[in-house]
C-alpha positions in Angstrom: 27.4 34.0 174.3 29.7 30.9 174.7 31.7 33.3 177.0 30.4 35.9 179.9 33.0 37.8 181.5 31.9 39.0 185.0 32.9 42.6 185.8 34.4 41.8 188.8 38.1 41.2 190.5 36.5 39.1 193.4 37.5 35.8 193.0 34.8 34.0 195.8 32.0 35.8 193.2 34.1 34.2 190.2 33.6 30.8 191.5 30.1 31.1 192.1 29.6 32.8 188.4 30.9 29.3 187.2 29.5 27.2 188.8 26.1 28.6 188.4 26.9 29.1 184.5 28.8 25.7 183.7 26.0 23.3 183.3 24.5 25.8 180.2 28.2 25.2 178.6 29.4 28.8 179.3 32.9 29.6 179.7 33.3 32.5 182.6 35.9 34.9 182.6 36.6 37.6 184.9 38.3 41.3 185.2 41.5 39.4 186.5 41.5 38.1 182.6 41.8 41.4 181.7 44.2 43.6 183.1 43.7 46.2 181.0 40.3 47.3 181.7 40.5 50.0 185.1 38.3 49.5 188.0 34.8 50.9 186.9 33.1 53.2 189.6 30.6 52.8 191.3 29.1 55.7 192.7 24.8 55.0 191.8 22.1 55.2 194.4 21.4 51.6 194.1 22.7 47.9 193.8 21.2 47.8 190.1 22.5 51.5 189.3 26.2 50.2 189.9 25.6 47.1 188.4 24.2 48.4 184.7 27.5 50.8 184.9 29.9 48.1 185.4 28.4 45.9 182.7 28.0 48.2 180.1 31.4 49.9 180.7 33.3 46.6 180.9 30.9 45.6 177.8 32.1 48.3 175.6 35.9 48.0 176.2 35.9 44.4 175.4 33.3 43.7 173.1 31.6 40.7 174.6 28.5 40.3 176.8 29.2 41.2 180.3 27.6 40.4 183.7 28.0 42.6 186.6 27.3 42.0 190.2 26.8 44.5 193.2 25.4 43.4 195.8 26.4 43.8 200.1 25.1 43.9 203.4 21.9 46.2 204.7 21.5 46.2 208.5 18.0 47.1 209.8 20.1 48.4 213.3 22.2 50.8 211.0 19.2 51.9 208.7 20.4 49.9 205.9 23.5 50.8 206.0 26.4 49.5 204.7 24.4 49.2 201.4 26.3 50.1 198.4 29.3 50.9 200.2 29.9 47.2 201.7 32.6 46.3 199.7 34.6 49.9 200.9 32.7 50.0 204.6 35.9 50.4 206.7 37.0 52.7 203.6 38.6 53.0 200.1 41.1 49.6 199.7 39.7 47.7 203.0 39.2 43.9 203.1 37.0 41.9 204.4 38.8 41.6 208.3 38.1 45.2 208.3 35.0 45.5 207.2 33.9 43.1 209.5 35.3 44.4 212.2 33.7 48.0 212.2 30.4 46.3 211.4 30.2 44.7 214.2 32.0 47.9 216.5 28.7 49.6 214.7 26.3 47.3 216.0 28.3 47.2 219.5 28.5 50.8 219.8 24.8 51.6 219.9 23.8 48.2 221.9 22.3 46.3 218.7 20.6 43.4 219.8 17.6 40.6 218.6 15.4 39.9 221.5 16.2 36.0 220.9 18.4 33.5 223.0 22.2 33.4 222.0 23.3 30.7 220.2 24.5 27.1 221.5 27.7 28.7 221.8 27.1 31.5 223.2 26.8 34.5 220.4 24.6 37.3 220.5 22.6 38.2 218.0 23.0 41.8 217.1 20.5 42.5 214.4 18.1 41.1 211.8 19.8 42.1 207.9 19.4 41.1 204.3 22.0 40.1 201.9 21.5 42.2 198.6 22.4 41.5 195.2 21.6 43.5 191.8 22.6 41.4 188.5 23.2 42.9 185.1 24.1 41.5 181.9 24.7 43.4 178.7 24.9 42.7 175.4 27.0 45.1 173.4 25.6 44.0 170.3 22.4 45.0 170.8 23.0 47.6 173.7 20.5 45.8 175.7 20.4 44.8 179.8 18.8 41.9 181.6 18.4 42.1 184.7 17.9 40.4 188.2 18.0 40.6 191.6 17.5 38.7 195.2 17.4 38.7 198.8 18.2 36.8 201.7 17.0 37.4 204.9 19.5 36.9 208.4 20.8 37.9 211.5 24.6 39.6 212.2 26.0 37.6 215.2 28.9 39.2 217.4 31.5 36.5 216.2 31.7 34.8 213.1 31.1 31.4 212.3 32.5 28.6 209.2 35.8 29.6 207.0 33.7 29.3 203.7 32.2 32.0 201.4 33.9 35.4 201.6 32.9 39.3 202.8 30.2 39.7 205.5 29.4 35.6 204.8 31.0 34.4 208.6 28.6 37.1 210.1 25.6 36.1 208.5 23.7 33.5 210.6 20.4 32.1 208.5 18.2 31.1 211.0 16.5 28.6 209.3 19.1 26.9 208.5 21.1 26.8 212.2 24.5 28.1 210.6 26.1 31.4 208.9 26.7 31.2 205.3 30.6 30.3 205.6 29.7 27.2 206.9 27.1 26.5 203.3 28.7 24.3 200.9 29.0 26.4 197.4 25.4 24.2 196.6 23.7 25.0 199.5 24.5 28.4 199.2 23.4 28.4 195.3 20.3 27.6 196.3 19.2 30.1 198.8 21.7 33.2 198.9 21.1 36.8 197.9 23.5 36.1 194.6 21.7 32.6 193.9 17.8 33.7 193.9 18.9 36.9 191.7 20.4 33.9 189.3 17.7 32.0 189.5 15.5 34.6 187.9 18.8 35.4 185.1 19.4 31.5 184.1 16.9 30.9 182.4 16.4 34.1 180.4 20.5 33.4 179.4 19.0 29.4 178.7 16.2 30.6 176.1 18.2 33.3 174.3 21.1 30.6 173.5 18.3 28.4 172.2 17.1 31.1 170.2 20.5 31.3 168.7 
């Protein structure tokens, strides 16, 4: 396991696979590395449902261990939703400009609001949400999963904030903190985001099995 190759085209998630993987000596690769392999669906029920698929389809076709993500936005105002469908909110092919902007028409169109002051400069806080994120690696040589997931808790403000992270990130303003999650450095956000508690839990089951090797 010298190499992991995350089942994912997202480049913002590849650099934060890397990071979080470089100091046990693991080379990351990516989906973009491998052109051949078609985008996987995901149609499951839940975070972990797509994540398993992606893994073990991407898994099989290549032979190596794979780690798959899925993860996104769930908004108490909109009963959870996006959910599963964040990456594909505003619909099949959209970015994240778009899916930003109907989250917060959403919110806006059925008065959203926290019953809190607005920030210092002057955005509203629209409703309390969690970040998500389901983590699956398999191991095609023994057909086996390991999984992992987190949460991080937040508010969606009515403009965004920082030109860091990527997705729903600008929107996502962690109160205890004072700032979104575009304005984290790539180690703050390690240490407290939805992707780096679900690693957090995965690292070190990854640490003992190369030890065991």
């Amino acid at each position: 396991m010298k190499t992991i190759v995350i089942a994912t085209k997202n480049a913002g998630k590849v650099k934060e696979f890397a990071h979080a993987f470089e100091k046990l000596g693991i080379e990351v690769k990516s989906l973009l590395d491998f052109p051949q392999i078609p985008d996987i669906p995901e149609d499951g029920d839940t975070f972990i449902d797509n994540a398993k698929q992606k893994a073990e389809t991407a898994g099989k076709a290549l032979n190596v261990a794979v780690l798959a993500d899925d993860s996104g936005l769930a908004v108490d105002a909109l009963a959870g939703a996006p959910g599963v469908y964040s990456a594909r909110y505003a619909g099949e092919g959209a970015n994240d400009e778009r899916n930003n902007s109907k989250l917060i028409a959403e919110l806006q169109k059925i008065g959203a609001a926290v019953d809190e002051s607005p920030l210092a400069d002057g955005s509203r806080l629209l409703s309390e949400a969690q970040f998500c994120c389901a983590l699956a690696l398999y191991d095609p040589s023994n057909e086996q999963f390991i999984v992992a997931e987190g949460k991080v808790a937040g508010v969606i403000t009515d403009r965004p904030h920082g030109n860091g992270g990527f997705g729903y990130d600008p929107y996502f303003y962690v109160p205890q903190l004072a700032c979104s999650m575009a304005e984290l450095t790539k180690e703050e956000k390690g240490k407290i985001s939805h992707r780096g508690e679900a690693l957090k839990q995965l690292i070190p089951i990854v640490e003992e099995l190369l030890q065991k090797r």
